[in-house]
FITISE-138866 format. One record per residue (C-alpha): residue number from 1; x, y, z. Coordinates in steps of 0.5 Angstrom, whole numbers, plus 500, padded with zeros to 3 digits. Layout:
// residues N
(nuba NUM,(X,Y,Z));
...
//
This chain:
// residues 170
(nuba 1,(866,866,496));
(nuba 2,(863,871,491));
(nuba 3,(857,867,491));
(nuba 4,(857,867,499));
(nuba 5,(857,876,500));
(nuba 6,(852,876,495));
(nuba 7,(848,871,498));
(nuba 8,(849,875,505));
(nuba 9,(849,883,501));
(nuba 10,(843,882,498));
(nuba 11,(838,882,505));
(nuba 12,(843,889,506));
(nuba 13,(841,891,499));
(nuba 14,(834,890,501));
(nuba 15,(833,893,507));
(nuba 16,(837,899,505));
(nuba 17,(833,900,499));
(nuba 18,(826,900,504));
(nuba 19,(829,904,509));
(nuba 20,(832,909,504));
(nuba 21,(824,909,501));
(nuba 22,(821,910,507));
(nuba 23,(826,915,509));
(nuba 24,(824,919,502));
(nuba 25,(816,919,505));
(nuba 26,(818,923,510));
(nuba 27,(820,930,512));
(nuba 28,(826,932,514));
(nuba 29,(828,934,521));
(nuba 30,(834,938,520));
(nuba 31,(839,936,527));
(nuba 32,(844,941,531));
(nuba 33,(851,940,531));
(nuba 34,(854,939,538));
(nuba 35,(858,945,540));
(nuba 36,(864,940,544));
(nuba 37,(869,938,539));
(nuba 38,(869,931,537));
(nuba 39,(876,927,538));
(nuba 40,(875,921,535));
(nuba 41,(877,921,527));
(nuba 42,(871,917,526));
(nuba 43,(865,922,523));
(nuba 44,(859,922,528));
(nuba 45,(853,917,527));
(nuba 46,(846,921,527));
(nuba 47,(841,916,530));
(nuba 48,(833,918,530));
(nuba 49,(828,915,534));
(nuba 50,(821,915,535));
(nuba 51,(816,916,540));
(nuba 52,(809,912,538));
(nuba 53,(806,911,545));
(nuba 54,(798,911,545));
(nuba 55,(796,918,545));
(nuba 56,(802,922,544));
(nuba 57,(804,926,538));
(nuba 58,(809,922,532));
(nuba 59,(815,926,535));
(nuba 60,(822,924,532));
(nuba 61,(828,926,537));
(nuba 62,(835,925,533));
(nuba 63,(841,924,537));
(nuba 64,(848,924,535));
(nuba 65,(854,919,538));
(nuba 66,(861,920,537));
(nuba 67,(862,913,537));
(nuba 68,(863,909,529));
(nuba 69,(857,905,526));
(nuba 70,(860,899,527));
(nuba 71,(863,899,534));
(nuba 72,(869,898,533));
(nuba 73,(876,898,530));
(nuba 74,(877,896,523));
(nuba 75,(870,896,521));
(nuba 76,(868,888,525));
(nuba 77,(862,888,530));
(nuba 78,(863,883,536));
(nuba 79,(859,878,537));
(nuba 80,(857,882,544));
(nuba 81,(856,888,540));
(nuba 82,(852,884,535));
(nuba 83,(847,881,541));
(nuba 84,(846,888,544));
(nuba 85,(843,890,537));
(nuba 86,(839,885,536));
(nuba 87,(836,886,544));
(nuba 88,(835,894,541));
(nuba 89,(832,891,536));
(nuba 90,(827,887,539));
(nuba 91,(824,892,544));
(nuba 92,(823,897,538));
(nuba 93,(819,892,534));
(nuba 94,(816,889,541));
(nuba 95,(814,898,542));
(nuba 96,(812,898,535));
(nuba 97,(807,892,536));
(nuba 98,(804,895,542));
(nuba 99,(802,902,539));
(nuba 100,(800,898,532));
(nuba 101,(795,894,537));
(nuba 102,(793,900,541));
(nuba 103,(792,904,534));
(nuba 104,(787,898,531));
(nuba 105,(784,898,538));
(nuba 106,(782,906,539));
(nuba 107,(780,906,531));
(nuba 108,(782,912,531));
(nuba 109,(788,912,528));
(nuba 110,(789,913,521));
(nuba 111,(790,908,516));
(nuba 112,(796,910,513));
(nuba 113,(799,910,520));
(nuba 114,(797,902,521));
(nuba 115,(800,902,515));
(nuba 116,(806,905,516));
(nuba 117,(808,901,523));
(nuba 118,(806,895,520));
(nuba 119,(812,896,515));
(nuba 120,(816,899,521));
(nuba 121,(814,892,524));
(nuba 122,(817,888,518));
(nuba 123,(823,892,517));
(nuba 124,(825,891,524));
(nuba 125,(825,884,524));
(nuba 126,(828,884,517));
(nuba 127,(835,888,520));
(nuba 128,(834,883,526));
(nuba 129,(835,877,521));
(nuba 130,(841,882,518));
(nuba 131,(844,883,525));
(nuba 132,(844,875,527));
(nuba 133,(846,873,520));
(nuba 134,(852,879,521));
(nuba 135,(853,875,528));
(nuba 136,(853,868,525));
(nuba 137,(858,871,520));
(nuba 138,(863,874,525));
(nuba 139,(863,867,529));
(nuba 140,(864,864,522));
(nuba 141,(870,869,521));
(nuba 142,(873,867,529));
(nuba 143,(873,861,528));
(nuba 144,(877,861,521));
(nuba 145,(881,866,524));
(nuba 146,(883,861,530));
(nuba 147,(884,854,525));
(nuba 148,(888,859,520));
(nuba 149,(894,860,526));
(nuba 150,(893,853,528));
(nuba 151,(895,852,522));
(nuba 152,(900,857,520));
(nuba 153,(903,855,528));
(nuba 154,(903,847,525));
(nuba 155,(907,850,518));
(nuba 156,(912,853,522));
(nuba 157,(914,846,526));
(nuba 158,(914,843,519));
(nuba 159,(918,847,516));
(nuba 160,(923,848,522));
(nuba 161,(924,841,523));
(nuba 162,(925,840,516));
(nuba 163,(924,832,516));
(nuba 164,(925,829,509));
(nuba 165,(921,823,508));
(nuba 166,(922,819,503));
(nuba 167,(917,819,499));
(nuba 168,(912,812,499));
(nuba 169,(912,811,492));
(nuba 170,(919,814,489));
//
């Protein structure tokens, strides 16, 4: 079981560990607090995002969510949450890639910035890998939620019936 959250925490370690690298890299962008008062009891989650079409100015736009990182109650993402991710995830790389190629077309650009998409790039496809070992998992959890009350049903009968068997070899 131990074995089984180190192997799945190590790509979170990793990812996090780049993403905090690639955070420290670049200037900070202070956000503005929202004057309506938040009634969840879930803190808000700040979320950037980037404008990187050709020809346009790398513009960072951060938004803030009242809903809780994990989506829902209890820290468990479903499934449907998970795959929705995935989808946004996927655009964002498909996005990447289509300014990466323009900026290696117009040859223009700066190196450090191909640079930096093509990190973006595996990084994006790294937290898809993450988003879809987090799903496997999360199926995993409901399939052994669902034969743990089977079982649990099936003890209750046992234990209500209260059949003795003599035993087959006493």
């Amino acid at each position: 079981m131990t074995r089984r959250i180190l192997i799945f925490l190590f790509p979170v370690i990793v990812l996090f560990c780049c993403l905090h690298n690639l955070q420290a890299e670049e200037p900070k962008v202070p956000t503005v607090e929202s004057p309506v008062p938040v009634e969840s009891s879930a803190e808000p989650v700040k979320t950037a995002s980037r404008d990187l079409s050709a020809g346009s100015q790398d513009k960072l736009t951060v938004e803030k969510s009242d809903k809780a990182e994990n989506g829902s109650a209890g820290g468990k993402e479903t499934t449907e949450d998970l795959q929705a991710k995935r989808q946004q995830v996927a655009q964002r790389v498909n996005d990447v890639q289509k300014s990466l190629e323009s900026a290696k077309e117009s040859g223009t650009g700066v190196p450090q910035s191909a640079e930096r998409l093509t990190q973006e790039v595996e990084l994006l496809k790294q937290l898809d890998v993450l988003y879809a070992q987090l799903q496997s998992a999360e199926e995993f959890r409901k399939e052994a939620e669902a034969n743990k009350s089977d079982l649990e049903k099936k003890l209750g009968d046992l234990r209500q019936n209260k059949k003795r068997e003599k035993r087959p070899y006493s």
